[in-house]
Backbone and ligand atoms as CSV (ligand in chain L), in Angstrom:
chain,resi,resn,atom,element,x,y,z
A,1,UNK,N,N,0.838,-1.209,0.000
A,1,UNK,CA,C,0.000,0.000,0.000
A,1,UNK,C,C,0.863,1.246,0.000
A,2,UNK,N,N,0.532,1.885,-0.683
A,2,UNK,CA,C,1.149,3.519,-0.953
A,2,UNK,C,C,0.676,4.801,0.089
A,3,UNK,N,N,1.186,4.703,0.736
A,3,UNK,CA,C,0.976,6.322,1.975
A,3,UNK,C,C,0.955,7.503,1.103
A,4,UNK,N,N,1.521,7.406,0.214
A,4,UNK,CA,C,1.840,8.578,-0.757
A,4,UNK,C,C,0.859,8.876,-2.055
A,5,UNK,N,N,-0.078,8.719,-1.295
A,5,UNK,CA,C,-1.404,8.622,-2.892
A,5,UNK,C,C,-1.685,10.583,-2.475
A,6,UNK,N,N,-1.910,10.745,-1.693
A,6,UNK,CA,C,-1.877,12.468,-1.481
A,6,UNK,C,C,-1.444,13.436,-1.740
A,7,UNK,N,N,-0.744,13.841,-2.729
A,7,UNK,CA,C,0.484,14.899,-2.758
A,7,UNK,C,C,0.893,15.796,-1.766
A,8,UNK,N,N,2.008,15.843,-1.333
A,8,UNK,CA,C,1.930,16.776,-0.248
A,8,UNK,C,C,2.326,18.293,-1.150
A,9,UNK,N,N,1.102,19.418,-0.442
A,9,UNK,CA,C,1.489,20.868,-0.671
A,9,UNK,C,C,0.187,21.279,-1.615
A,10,UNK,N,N,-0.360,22.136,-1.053
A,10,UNK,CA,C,-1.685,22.584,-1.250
A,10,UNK,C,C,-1.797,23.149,-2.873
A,11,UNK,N,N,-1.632,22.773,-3.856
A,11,UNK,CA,C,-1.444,23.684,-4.740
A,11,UNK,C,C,-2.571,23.681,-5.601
A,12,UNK,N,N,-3.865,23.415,-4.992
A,12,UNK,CA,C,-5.163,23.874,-5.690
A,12,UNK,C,C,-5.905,24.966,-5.080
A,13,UNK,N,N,-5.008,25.598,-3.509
A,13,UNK,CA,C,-5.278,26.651,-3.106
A,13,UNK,C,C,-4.678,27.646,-4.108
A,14,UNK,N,N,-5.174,29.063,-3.982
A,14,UNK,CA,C,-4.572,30.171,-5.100
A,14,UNK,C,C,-3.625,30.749,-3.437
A,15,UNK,N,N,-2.608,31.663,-3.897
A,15,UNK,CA,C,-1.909,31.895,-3.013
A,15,UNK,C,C,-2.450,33.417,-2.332
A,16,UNK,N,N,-3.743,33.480,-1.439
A,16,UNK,CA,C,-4.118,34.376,-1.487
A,16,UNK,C,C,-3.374,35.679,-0.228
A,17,UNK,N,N,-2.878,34.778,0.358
A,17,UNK,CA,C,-1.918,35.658,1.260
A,17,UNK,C,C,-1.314,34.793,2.198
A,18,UNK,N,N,-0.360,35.492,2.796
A,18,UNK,CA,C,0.354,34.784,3.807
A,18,UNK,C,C,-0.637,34.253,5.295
A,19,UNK,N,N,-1.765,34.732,5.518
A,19,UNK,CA,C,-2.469,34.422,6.669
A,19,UNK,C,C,-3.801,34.202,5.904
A,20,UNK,N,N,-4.329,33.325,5.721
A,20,UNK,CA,C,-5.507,33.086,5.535
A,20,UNK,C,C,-6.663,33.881,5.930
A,21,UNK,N,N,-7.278,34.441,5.134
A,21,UNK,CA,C,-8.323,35.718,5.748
A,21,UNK,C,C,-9.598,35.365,4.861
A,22,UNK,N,N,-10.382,34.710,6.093
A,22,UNK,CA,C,-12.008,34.543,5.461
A,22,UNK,C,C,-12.221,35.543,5.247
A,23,UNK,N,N,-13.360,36.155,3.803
A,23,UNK,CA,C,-13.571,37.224,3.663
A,23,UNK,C,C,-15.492,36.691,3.491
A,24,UNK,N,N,-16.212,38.038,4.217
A,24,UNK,CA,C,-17.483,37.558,3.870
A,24,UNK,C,C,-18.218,38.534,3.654
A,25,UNK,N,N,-19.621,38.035,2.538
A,25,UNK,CA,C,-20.081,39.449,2.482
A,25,UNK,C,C,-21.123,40.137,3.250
A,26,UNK,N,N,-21.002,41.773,3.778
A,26,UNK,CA,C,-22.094,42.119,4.860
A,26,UNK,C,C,-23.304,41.686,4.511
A,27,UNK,N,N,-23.959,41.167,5.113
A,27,UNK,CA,C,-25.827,40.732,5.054
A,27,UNK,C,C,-26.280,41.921,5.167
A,28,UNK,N,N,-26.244,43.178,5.291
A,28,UNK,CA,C,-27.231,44.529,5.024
A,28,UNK,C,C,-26.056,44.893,3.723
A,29,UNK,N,N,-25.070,45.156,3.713
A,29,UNK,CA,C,-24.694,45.922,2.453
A,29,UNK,C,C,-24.077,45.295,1.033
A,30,UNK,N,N,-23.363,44.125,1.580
A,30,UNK,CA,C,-23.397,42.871,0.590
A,30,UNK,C,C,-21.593,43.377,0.747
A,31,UNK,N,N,-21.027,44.357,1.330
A,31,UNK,CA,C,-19.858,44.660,1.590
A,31,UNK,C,C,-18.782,43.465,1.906
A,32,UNK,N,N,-17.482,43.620,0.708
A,32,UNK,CA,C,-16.973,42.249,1.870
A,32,UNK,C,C,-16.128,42.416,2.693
A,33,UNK,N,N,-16.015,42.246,3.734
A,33,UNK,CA,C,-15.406,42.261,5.055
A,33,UNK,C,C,-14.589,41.017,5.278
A,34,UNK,N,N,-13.483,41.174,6.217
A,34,UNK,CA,C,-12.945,40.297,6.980
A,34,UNK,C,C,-13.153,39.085,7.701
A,35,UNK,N,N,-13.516,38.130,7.950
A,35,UNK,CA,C,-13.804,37.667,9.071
A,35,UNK,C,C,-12.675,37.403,10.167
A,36,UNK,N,N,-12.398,37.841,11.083
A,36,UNK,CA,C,-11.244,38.151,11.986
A,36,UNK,C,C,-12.191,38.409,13.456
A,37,UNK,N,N,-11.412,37.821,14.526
A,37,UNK,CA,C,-12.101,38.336,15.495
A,37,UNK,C,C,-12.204,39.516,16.047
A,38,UNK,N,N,-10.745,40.167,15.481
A,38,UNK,CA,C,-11.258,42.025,15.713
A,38,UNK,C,C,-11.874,42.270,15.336
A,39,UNK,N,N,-13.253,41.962,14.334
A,39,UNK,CA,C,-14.597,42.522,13.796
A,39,UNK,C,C,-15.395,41.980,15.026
A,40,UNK,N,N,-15.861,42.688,15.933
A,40,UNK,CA,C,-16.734,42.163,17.044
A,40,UNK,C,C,-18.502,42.681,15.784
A,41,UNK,N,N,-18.142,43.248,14.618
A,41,UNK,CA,C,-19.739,43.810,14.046
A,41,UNK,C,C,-20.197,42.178,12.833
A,42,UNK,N,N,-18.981,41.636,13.117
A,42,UNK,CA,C,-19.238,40.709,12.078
A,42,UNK,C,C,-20.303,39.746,12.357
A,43,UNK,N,N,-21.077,39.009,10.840
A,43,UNK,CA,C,-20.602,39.168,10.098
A,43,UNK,C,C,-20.745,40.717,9.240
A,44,UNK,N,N,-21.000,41.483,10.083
A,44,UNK,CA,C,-21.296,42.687,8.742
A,44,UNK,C,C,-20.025,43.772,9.347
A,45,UNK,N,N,-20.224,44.314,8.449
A,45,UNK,CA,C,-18.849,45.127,7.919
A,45,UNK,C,C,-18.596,46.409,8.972
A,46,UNK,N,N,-19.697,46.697,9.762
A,46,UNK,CA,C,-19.698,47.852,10.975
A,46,UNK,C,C,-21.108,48.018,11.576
A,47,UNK,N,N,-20.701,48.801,12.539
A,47,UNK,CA,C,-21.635,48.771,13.580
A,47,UNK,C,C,-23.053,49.204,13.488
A,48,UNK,N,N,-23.220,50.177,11.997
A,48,UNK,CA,C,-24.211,50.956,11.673
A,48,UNK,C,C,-25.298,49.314,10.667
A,49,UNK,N,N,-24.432,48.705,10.058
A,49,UNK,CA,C,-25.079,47.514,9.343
A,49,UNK,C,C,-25.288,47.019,10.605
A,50,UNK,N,N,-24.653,46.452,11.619
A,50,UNK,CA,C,-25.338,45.391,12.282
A,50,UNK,C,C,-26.627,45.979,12.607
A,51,UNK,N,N,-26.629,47.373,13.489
A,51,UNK,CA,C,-28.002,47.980,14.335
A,51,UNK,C,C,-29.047,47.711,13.069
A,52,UNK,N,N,-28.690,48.374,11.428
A,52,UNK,CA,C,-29.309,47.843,10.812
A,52,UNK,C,C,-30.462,46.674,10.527
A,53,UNK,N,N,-29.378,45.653,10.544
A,53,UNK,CA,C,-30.582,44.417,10.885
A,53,UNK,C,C,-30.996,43.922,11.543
A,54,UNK,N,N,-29.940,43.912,12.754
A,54,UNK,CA,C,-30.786,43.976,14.325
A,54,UNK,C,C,-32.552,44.552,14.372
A,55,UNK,N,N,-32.231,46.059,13.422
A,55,UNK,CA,C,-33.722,46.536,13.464
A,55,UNK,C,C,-34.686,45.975,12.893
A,56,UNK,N,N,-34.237,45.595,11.658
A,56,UNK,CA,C,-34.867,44.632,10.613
A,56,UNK,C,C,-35.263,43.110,11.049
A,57,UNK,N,N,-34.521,42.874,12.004
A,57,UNK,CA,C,-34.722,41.836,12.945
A,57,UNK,C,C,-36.184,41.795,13.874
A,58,UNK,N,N,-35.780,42.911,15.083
A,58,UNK,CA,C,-37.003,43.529,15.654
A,58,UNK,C,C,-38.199,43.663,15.282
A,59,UNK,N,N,-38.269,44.619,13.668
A,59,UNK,CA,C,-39.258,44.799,13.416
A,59,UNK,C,C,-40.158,43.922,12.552
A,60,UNK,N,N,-39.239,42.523,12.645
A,60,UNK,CA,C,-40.194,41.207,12.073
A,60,UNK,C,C,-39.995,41.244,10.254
A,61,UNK,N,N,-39.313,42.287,9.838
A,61,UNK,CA,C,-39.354,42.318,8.844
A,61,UNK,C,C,-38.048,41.552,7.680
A,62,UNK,N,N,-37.217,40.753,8.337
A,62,UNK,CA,C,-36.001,40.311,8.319
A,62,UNK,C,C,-36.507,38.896,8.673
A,63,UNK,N,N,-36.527,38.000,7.758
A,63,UNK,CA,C,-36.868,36.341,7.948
A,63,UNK,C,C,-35.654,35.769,7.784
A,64,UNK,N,N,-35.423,34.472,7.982
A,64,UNK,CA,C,-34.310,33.544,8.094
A,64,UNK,C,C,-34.660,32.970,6.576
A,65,UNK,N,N,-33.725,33.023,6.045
A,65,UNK,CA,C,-33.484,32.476,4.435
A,65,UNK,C,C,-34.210,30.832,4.655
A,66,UNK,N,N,-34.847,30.580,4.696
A,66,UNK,CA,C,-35.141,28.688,4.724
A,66,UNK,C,C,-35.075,28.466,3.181
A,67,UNK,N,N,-33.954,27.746,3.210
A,67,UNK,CA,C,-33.685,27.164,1.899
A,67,UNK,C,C,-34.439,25.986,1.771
A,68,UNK,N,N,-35.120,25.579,0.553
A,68,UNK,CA,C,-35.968,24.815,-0.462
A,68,UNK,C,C,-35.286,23.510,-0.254
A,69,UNK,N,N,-36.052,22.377,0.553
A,69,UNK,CA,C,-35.151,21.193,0.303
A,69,UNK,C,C,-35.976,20.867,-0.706
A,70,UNK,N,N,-35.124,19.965,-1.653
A,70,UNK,CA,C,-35.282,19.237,-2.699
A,70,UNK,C,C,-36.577,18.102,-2.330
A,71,UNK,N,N,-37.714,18.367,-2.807
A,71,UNK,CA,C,-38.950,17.234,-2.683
A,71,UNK,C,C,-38.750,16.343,-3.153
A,72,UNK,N,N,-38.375,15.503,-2.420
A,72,UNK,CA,C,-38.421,14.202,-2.456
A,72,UNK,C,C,-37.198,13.452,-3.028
A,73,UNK,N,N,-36.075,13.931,-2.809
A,73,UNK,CA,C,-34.932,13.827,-3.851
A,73,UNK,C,C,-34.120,12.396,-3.718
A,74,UNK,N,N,-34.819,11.615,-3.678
A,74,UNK,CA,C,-33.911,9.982,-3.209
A,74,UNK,C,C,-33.668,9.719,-1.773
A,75,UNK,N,N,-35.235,10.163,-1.514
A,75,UNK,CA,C,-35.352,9.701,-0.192
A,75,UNK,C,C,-35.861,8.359,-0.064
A,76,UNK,N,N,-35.094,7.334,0.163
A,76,UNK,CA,C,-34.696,5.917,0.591
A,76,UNK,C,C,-35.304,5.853,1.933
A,77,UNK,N,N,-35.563,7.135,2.517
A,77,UNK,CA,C,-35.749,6.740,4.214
A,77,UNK,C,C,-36.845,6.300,4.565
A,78,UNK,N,N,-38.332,6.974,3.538
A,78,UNK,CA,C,-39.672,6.016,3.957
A,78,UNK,C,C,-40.253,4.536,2.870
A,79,UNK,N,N,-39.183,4.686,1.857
A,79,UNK,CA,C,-39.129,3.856,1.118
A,79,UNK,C,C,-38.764,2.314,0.904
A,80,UNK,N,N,-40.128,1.351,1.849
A,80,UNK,CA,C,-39.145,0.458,2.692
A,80,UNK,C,C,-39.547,-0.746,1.551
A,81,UNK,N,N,-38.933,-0.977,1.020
A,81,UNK,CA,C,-39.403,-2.262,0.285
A,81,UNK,C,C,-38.518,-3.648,0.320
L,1,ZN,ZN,ZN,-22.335,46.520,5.789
């Protein structure tokens, strides 16, 4: 058996910097920001976006994305034959 089926050395990463920096985009401005723990506003880009949707939050008008599961997509699970 071969230990060596893996290549060692990441080279399907692009070399985007010396420290790896999640970048994400603000949910009120679509801004992309850092993700770093010195952003205490994250994920959004400052303090004026977060109160933002915080408000949008509050005022009920801000829903949680529920993504569309696939109906019925090879579900094996009630399918007892
Ligand atoms: Zn923002």
């Amino acid at each position: 058996m071969s230990t060596d089926s893996f290549p060692p050395g990441d080279g399907e990463h692009p070399p985007a910097s010396s420290t790896r920096v999640r970048r994400v985009a603000c949910p009120s401005c679509r801004t992309e920001v850092e993700w770093s723990t010195d952003n205490p506003f994250r994920p959004f880009c400052s303090k004026r976006c977060k109160l933002t949707d915080l408000g949008a939050w509050a005022s009920g008008a801000y829903r949680l994305p529920v993504p569309d599961d696939p109906p019925g997509a090879e579900s094996d699970d009630f399918s007892e034959r």
